[in-house]
C-alpha positions as CSV (number, residue, x, y, z in Angstrom):
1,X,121.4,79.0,101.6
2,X,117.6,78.8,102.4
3,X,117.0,79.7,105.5
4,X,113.1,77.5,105.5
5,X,114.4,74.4,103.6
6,X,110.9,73.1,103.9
7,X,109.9,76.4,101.7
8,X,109.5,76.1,97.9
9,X,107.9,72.1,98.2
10,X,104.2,71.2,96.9
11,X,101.1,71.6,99.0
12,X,99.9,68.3,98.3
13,X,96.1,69.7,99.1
14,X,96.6,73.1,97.7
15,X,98.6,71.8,94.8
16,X,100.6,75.2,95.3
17,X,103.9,76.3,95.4
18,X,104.8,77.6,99.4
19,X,107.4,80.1,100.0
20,X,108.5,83.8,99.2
21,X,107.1,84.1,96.0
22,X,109.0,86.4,93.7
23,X,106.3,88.3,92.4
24,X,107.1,89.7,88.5
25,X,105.6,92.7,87.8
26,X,103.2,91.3,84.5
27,X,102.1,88.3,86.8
28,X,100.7,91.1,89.6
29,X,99.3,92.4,86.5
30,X,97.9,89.8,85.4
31,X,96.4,88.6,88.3
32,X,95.0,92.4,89.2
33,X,93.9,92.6,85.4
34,X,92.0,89.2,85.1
35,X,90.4,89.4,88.1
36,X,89.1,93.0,87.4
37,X,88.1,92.0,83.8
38,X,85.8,89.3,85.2
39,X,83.9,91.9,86.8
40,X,83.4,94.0,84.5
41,X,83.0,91.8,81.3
42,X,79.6,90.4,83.1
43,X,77.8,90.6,86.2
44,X,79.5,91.2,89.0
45,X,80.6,87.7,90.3
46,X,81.9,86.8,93.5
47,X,84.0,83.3,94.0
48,X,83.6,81.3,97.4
49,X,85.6,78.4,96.9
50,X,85.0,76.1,100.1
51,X,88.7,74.2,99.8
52,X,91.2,77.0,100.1
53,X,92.0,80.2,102.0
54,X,89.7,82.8,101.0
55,X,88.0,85.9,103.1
56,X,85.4,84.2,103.4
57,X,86.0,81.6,105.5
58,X,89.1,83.3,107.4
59,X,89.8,84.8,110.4
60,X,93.2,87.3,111.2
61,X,94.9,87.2,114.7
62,X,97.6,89.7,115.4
63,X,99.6,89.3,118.2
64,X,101.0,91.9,120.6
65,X,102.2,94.2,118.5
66,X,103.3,96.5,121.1
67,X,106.4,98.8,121.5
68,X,108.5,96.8,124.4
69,X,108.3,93.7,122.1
70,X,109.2,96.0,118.9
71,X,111.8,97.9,120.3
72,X,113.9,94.7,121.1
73,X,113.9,92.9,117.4
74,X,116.7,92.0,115.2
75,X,115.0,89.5,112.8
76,X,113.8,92.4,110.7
77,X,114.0,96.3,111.0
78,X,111.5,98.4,113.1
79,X,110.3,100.0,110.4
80,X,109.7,96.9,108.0
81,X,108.1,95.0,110.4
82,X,105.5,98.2,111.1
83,X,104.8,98.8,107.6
84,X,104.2,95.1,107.0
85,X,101.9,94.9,109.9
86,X,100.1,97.7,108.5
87,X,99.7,96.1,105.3
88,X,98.2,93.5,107.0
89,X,95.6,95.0,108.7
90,X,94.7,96.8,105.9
91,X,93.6,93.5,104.0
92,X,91.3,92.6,106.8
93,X,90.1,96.2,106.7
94,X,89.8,96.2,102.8
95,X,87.8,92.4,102.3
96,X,86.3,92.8,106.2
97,X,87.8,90.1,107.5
98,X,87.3,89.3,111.1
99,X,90.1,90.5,113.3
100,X,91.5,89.3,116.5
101,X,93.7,92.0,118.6
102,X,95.7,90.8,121.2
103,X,98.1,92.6,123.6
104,X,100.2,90.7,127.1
105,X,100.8,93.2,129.7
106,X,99.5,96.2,128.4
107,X,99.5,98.2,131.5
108,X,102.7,97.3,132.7
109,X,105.6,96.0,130.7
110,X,104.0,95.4,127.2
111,X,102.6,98.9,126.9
112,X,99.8,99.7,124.1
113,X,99.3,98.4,120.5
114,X,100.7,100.2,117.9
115,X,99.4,103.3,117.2
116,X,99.6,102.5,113.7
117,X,97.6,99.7,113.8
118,X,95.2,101.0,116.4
119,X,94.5,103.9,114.0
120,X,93.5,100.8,111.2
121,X,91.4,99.1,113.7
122,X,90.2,102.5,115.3
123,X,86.7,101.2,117.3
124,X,88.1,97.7,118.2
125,X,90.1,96.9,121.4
126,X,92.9,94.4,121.8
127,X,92.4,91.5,124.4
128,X,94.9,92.1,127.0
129,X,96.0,88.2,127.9
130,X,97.1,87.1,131.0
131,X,98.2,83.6,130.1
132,X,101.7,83.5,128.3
133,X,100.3,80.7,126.0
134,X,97.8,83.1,123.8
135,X,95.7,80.0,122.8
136,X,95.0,79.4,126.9
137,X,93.4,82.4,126.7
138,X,89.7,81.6,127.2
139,X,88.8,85.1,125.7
140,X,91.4,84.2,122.6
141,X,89.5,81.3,121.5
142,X,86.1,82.2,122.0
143,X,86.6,85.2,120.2
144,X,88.2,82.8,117.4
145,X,85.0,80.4,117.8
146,X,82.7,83.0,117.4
147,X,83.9,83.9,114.5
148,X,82.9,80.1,112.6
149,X,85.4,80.1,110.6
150,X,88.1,77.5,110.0
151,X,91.1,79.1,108.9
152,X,93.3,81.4,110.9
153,X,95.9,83.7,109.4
154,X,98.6,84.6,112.0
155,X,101.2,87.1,112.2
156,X,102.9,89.0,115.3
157,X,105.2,89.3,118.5
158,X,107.5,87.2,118.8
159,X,107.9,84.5,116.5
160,X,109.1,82.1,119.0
161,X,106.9,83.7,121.8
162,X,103.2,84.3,121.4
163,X,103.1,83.4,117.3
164,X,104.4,80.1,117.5
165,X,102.6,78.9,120.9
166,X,99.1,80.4,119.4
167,X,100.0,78.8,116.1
168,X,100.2,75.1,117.4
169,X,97.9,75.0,119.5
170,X,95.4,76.1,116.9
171,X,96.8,73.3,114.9
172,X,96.2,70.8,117.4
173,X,92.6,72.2,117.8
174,X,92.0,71.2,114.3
175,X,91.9,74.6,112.4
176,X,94.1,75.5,109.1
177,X,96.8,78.0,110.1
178,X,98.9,80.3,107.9
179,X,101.6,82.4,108.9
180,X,102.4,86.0,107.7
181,X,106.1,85.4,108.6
182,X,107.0,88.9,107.2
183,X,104.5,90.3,109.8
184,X,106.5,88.2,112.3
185,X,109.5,89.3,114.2
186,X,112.3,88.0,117.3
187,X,114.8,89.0,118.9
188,X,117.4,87.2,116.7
189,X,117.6,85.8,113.3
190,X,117.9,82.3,114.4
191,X,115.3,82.6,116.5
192,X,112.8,83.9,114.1
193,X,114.3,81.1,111.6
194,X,113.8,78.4,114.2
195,X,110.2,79.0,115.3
196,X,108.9,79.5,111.5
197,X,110.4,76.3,110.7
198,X,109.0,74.6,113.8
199,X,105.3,76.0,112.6
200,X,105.4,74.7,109.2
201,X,106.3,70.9,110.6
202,X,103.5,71.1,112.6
203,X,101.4,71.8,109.0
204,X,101.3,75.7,109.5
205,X,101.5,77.4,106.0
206,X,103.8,80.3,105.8
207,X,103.5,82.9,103.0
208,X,103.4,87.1,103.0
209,X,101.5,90.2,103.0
210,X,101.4,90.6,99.5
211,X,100.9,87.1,98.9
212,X,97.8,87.0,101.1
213,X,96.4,90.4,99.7
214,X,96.4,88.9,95.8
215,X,95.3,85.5,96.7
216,X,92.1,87.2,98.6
217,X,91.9,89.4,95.3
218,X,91.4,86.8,93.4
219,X,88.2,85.4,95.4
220,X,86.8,88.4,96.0
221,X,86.7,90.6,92.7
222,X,84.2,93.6,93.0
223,X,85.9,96.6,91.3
224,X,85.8,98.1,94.7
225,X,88.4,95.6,95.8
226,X,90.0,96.2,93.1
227,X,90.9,99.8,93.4
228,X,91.5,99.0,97.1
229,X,94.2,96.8,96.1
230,X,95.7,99.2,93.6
231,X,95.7,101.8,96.5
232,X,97.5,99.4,98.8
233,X,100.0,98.5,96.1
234,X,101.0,102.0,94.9
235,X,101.4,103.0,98.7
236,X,103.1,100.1,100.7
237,X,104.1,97.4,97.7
238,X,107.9,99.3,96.8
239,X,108.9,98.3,93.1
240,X,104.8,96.5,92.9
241,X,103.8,99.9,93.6
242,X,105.9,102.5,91.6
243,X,105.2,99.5,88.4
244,X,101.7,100.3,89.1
245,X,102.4,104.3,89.1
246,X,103.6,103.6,85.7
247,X,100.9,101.5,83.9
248,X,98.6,104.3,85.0
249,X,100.5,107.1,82.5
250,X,99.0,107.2,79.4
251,X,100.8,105.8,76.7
252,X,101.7,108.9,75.5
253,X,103.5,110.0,78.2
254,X,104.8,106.0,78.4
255,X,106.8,106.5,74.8
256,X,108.3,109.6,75.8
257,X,109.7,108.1,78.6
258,X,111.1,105.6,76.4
259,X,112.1,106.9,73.7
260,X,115.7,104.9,73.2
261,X,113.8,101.9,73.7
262,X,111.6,99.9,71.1
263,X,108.0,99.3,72.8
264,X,106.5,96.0,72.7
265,X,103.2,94.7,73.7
266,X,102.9,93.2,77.5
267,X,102.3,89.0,77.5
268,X,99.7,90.2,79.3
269,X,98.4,93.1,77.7
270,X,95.1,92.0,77.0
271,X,94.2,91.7,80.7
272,X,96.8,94.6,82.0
273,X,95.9,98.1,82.8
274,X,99.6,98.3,80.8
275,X,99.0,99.5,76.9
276,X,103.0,99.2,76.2
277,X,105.6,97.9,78.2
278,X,109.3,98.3,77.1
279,X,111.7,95.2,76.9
280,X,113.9,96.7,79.9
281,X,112.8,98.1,82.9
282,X,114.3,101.9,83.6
Protein backbone atom coordinates (compact mmCIF):
# COMPACT_ATOMS: atom_id res chain seq x y z
CA UNK A 1 0.00 0.00 0.00
CA UNK A 2 1.15 3.62 -0.70
CA UNK A 3 1.58 5.28 2.11
CA UNK A 4 1.20 9.22 -0.03
CA UNK A 5 -1.68 8.12 -2.37
CA UNK A 6 -1.49 11.59 -3.83
CA UNK A 7 2.31 10.55 -4.82
CA UNK A 8 3.12 9.24 -8.36
CA UNK A 9 0.09 11.73 -10.19
CA UNK A 10 1.12 14.51 -12.84
CA UNK A 11 2.21 18.06 -12.04
CA UNK A 12 -0.04 19.64 -14.27
CA UNK A 13 2.51 22.83 -14.35
CA UNK A 14 5.63 20.81 -14.13
CA UNK A 15 4.40 18.18 -16.40
CA UNK A 16 6.49 15.79 -14.00
CA UNK A 17 6.04 12.74 -12.32
CA UNK A 18 5.92 13.46 -8.11
CA UNK A 19 7.01 10.82 -5.74
CA UNK A 20 10.06 8.59 -4.71
CA UNK A 21 11.58 8.22 -7.88
CA UNK A 22 13.36 4.91 -8.26
CA UNK A 23 16.48 6.14 -9.58
CA UNK A 24 18.18 3.28 -12.17
CA UNK A 25 21.65 3.41 -12.19
CA UNK A 26 22.13 4.37 -16.41
CA UNK A 27 19.38 7.16 -15.94
CA UNK A 28 21.79 8.83 -12.94
CA UNK A 29 24.24 8.23 -15.60
CA UNK A 30 22.74 9.61 -17.97
CA UNK A 31 21.64 12.59 -16.40
CA UNK A 32 25.39 13.14 -14.72
CA UNK A 33 26.84 12.27 -18.28
CA UNK A 34 24.67 14.63 -20.44
CA UNK A 35 24.82 17.31 -18.39
CA UNK A 36 28.65 17.16 -18.05
CA UNK A 37 28.97 16.71 -21.88
CA UNK A 38 27.24 19.96 -22.48
CA UNK A 39 29.93 21.61 -20.76
CA UNK A 40 32.49 20.40 -22.11
CA UNK A 41 31.46 19.83 -25.84
CA UNK A 42 31.11 23.94 -26.00
CA UNK A 43 31.41 26.85 -23.92
CA UNK A 44 30.57 26.49 -20.62
CA UNK A 45 26.73 27.16 -20.49
CA UNK A 46 24.73 27.75 -17.59
CA UNK A 47 20.67 27.10 -17.75
CA UNK A 48 18.31 29.54 -15.75
CA UNK A 49 15.00 28.35 -16.53
CA UNK A 50 12.47 30.93 -14.91
CA UNK A 51 9.33 28.25 -14.57
CA UNK A 52 10.78 25.49 -12.43
CA UNK A 53 12.91 24.79 -9.34
CA UNK A 54 16.28 25.59 -10.03
CA UNK A 55 19.27 27.12 -7.58
CA UNK A 56 18.78 29.93 -8.89
CA UNK A 57 15.66 31.12 -7.81
CA UNK A 58 15.55 28.87 -4.46
CA UNK A 59 15.91 29.27 -1.17
CA UNK A 60 16.64 26.06 1.68
CA UNK A 61 15.04 26.21 5.22
CA UNK A 62 16.01 23.60 7.68
CA UNK A 63 14.18 23.24 10.65
CA UNK A 64 15.41 22.54 14.15
CA UNK A 65 17.41 19.88 13.66
CA UNK A 66 18.43 19.52 17.18
CA UNK A 67 19.13 16.46 19.41
CA UNK A 68 15.85 16.59 21.89
CA UNK A 69 13.75 16.54 18.63
CA UNK A 70 16.13 13.68 17.04
CA UNK A 71 16.43 11.56 19.86
CA UNK A 72 12.59 11.04 20.05
CA UNK A 73 11.79 9.82 16.19
CA UNK A 74 10.41 6.71 15.01
CA UNK A 75 9.41 7.70 11.38
CA UNK A 76 12.92 6.98 10.19
CA UNK A 77 16.20 5.91 11.99
CA UNK A 78 18.62 8.46 13.74
CA UNK A 79 21.12 7.80 11.60
CA UNK A 80 19.14 8.08 8.21
CA UNK A 81 17.60 10.96 9.00
CA UNK A 82 21.31 12.64 9.91
CA UNK A 83 22.93 11.49 6.85
CA UNK A 84 20.04 12.70 4.81
CA UNK A 85 20.16 16.05 6.43
CA UNK A 86 23.63 16.20 5.61
CA UNK A 87 23.09 15.54 2.12
CA UNK A 88 20.98 18.25 2.09
CA UNK A 89 23.01 20.78 3.24
CA UNK A 90 25.61 19.82 1.19
CA UNK A 91 23.55 20.74 -2.01
CA UNK A 92 22.99 24.25 -0.74
CA UNK A 93 26.73 24.25 0.05
CA UNK A 94 27.75 22.77 -3.41
CA UNK A 95 25.27 25.22 -5.94
CA UNK A 96 25.36 28.19 -2.91
CA UNK A 97 22.03 28.18 -2.32
CA UNK A 98 20.82 30.49 0.29
CA UNK A 99 20.20 28.77 3.61
CA UNK A 100 17.90 29.40 6.39
CA UNK A 101 18.89 27.80 10.03
CA UNK A 102 16.46 27.52 12.46
CA UNK A 103 16.52 26.18 16.03
CA UNK A 104 13.26 26.46 19.02
CA UNK A 105 14.62 26.44 22.44
CA UNK A 106 18.10 26.19 21.99
CA UNK A 107 19.14 27.04 25.45
CA UNK A 108 16.79 25.14 27.16
CA UNK A 109 14.91 22.09 25.97
CA UNK A 110 15.85 22.06 22.24
CA UNK A 111 19.50 22.15 22.79
CA UNK A 112 22.03 22.96 19.72
CA UNK A 113 21.89 22.14 15.97
CA UNK A 114 23.48 19.31 14.80
CA UNK A 115 26.90 19.25 14.98
CA UNK A 116 26.96 17.67 11.71
CA UNK A 117 25.25 20.15 10.06
CA UNK A 118 26.75 23.10 11.98
CA UNK A 119 30.13 21.79 10.78
CA UNK A 120 28.45 22.16 6.90
CA UNK A 121 27.22 25.51 7.62
CA UNK A 122 30.33 26.40 9.85
CA UNK A 123 30.17 30.61 9.92
CA UNK A 124 26.31 30.73 9.85
CA UNK A 125 24.09 30.77 13.01
CA UNK A 126 20.62 29.23 13.38
CA UNK A 127 17.62 31.64 14.34
CA UNK A 128 16.66 30.54 17.65
CA UNK A 129 12.49 31.10 17.37
CA UNK A 130 10.37 31.83 20.01
CA UNK A 131 7.08 31.46 18.25
CA UNK A 132 5.93 27.71 17.91
CA UNK A 133 4.57 28.53 14.36
CA UNK A 134 8.17 29.05 12.57
CA UNK A 135 6.45 31.18 9.78
CA UNK A 136 5.29 33.79 12.87
CA UNK A 137 8.62 34.28 13.29
CA UNK A 138 9.30 37.87 12.16
CA UNK A 139 13.13 37.00 11.83
CA UNK A 140 12.00 33.65 9.69
CA UNK A 141 10.46 35.48 7.03
CA UNK A 142 12.48 38.43 6.65
CA UNK A 143 15.38 36.28 6.40
CA UNK A 144 13.17 34.33 3.63
CA UNK A 145 12.26 37.89 2.01
CA UNK A 146 15.61 38.93 1.82
CA UNK A 147 16.63 36.40 0.03
CA UNK A 148 14.04 37.43 -3.35
CA UNK A 149 13.51 34.32 -4.16
CA UNK A 150 10.18 32.52 -4.75
CA UNK A 151 10.69 28.96 -4.12
CA UNK A 152 11.40 27.39 -0.78
CA UNK A 153 12.76 23.95 -0.31
CA UNK A 154 11.83 22.56 3.22
CA UNK A 155 12.98 19.77 5.21
CA UNK A 156 13.28 19.22 9.25
CA UNK A 157 11.84 18.71 12.83
CA UNK A 158 9.02 17.49 13.13
CA UNK A 159 6.96 16.71 10.23
CA UNK A 160 3.83 17.55 11.90
CA UNK A 161 5.53 20.26 14.15
CA UNK A 162 7.58 23.08 12.80
CA UNK A 163 7.80 21.52 8.93
CA UNK A 164 4.23 21.36 8.28
CA UNK A 165 3.17 24.78 10.07
CA UNK A 166 6.26 26.67 8.24
CA UNK A 167 5.22 24.81 5.01
CA UNK A 168 1.51 26.22 4.84
CA UNK A 169 1.89 29.18 5.86
CA UNK A 170 4.50 29.81 3.21
CA UNK A 171 1.84 28.43 0.84
CA UNK A 172 -0.67 30.78 1.87
CA UNK A 173 1.96 33.67 1.54
CA UNK A 174 2.10 32.87 -2.14
CA UNK A 175 5.55 31.16 -2.53
CA UNK A 176 6.25 27.50 -4.18
CA UNK A 177 7.12 24.98 -1.52
CA UNK A 178 8.87 21.64 -1.85
CA UNK A 179 9.37 19.28 0.76
CA UNK A 180 12.48 16.99 1.34
CA UNK A 181 10.29 14.44 3.12
CA UNK A 182 13.35 12.13 3.53
CA UNK A 183 15.03 15.07 5.48
CA UNK A 184 11.79 15.04 7.52
CA UNK A 185 11.17 13.07 10.59
CA UNK A 186 8.14 12.50 13.73
CA UNK A 187 7.66 10.75 16.39
CA UNK A 188 5.52 8.11 14.65
CA UNK A 189 4.96 6.73 11.31
CA UNK A 190 1.48 7.92 11.11
CA UNK A 191 2.33 11.03 12.11
CA UNK A 192 5.00 11.67 9.65
CA UNK A 193 2.52 10.00 6.99
CA UNK A 194 -0.24 12.40 8.04
CA UNK A 195 1.45 15.73 7.98
CA UNK A 196 3.25 15.04 4.38
CA UNK A 197 0.00 14.26 3.03
CA UNK A 198 -1.64 17.29 4.54
CA UNK A 199 1.33 19.48 2.83
CA UNK A 200 0.98 18.21 -0.60
CA UNK A 201 -3.10 19.09 -0.43
CA UNK A 202 -2.22 22.28 0.36
CA UNK A 203 0.08 22.32 -3.21
CA UNK A 204 3.43 21.51 -1.32
CA UNK A 205 5.63 19.37 -3.68
CA UNK A 206 7.32 16.46 -1.92
CA UNK A 207 10.41 14.77 -3.43
CA UNK A 208 14.09 13.72 -1.91
CA UNK A 209 17.71 14.51 -1.45
CA UNK A 210 18.88 12.90 -4.31
CA UNK A 211 16.13 14.02 -6.30
CA UNK A 212 16.75 17.62 -5.50
CA UNK A 213 20.68 17.29 -5.90
CA UNK A 214 20.25 15.86 -9.89
CA UNK A 215 17.41 18.12 -10.73
CA UNK A 216 19.81 21.23 -9.60
CA UNK A 217 22.55 19.39 -11.71
CA UNK A 218 20.86 19.60 -14.40
CA UNK A 219 20.48 23.59 -14.38
CA UNK A 220 23.59 24.23 -13.19
CA UNK A 221 26.28 22.22 -15.22
CA UNK A 222 29.92 23.67 -14.66
CA UNK A 223 32.24 20.71 -14.46
CA UNK A 224 32.88 21.91 -10.96
CA UNK A 225 29.36 20.90 -10.06
CA UNK A 226 29.82 18.10 -11.68
CA UNK A 227 32.64 16.56 -9.69
CA UNK A 228 30.85 17.94 -6.68
CA UNK A 229 27.99 15.78 -7.40
CA UNK A 230 30.16 12.71 -8.18
CA UNK A 231 31.71 13.32 -4.65
CA UNK A 232 28.40 13.47 -2.93
CA UNK A 233 27.17 10.46 -4.76
CA UNK A 234 30.15 8.11 -4.16
CA UNK A 235 30.01 9.17 -0.40
CA UNK A 236 26.31 9.40 0.86
CA UNK A 237 24.16 8.01 -2.39
CA UNK A 238 24.54 3.80 -1.14
CA UNK A 239 24.13 1.48 -4.38
CA UNK A 240 24.19 5.35 -6.66
CA UNK A 241 27.50 5.66 -5.11
CA UNK A 242 29.36 2.26 -5.18
CA UNK A 243 27.69 2.23 -9.27
CA UNK A 244 29.71 5.25 -9.57
CA UNK A 245 32.90 3.57 -7.83
CA UNK A 246 32.62 1.25 -10.55
CA UNK A 247 32.24 3.27 -13.84
CA UNK A 248 35.42 4.98 -12.69
CA UNK A 249 37.69 1.46 -13.07
CA UNK A 250 39.02 1.29 -16.20
CA UNK A 251 37.71 -1.05 -18.52
CA UNK A 252 40.38 -3.27 -17.97
CA UNK A 253 39.97 -3.82 -14.66
CA UNK A 254 35.88 -3.73 -15.54
CA UNK A 255 36.39 -7.22 -17.72
CA UNK A 256 38.25 -8.94 -15.25
CA UNK A 257 35.78 -8.38 -12.89
CA UNK A 258 33.49 -9.90 -15.20
CA UNK A 259 34.77 -12.32 -16.73
CA UNK A 260 31.77 -15.06 -16.70
CA UNK A 261 29.68 -12.48 -18.06
CA UNK A 262 29.41 -11.27 -21.80
CA UNK A 263 29.96 -7.25 -21.73
CA UNK A 264 27.61 -5.06 -23.65
CA UNK A 265 27.60 -1.52 -24.32
CA UNK A 266 25.53 0.85 -21.81
CA UNK A 267 22.04 2.47 -23.57
CA UNK A 268 23.73 5.25 -22.51
CA UNK A 269 27.21 4.83 -23.24
CA UNK A 270 27.75 7.63 -25.32
CA UNK A 271 26.96 10.17 -22.58
CA UNK A 272 28.23 7.69 -19.46
CA UNK A 273 31.45 7.91 -17.75
CA UNK A 274 30.58 3.81 -18.16
CA UNK A 275 32.78 2.23 -21.31
CA UNK A 276 31.09 -1.39 -20.67
CA UNK A 277 28.40 -2.37 -18.49
CA UNK A 278 27.57 -6.11 -18.01
CA UNK A 279 23.91 -7.36 -18.48
CA UNK A 280 23.67 -8.30 -14.57
CA UNK A 281 24.65 -6.33 -11.89
CA UNK A 282 27.26 -8.33 -9.32
Amino acid sequence: MNPYPLLGKKDPERNTVLGDAKWGIDLIYFLCGFSYQWCVNGENITMQSTNGLTPYNSTIVLLDYQSQFALTLSSLSGETLIHNAVNLAKVAITFSIPTVLTTVGETSFGGPILSKLQEVFCDQKPIDRIAIDPWEDERITSAVEKTGRHKLVVAGLWTDFGVALFVLGALQSGYDVYTVVDACGDMSARGHRIAVERMIQEGAVPMTWLQLLLRFHRESSSPDAYKMLLNIVNDHANLCGLDMQYAETSPAEGKARLSNHKPRESRWGKWSMAPIRSQKRV
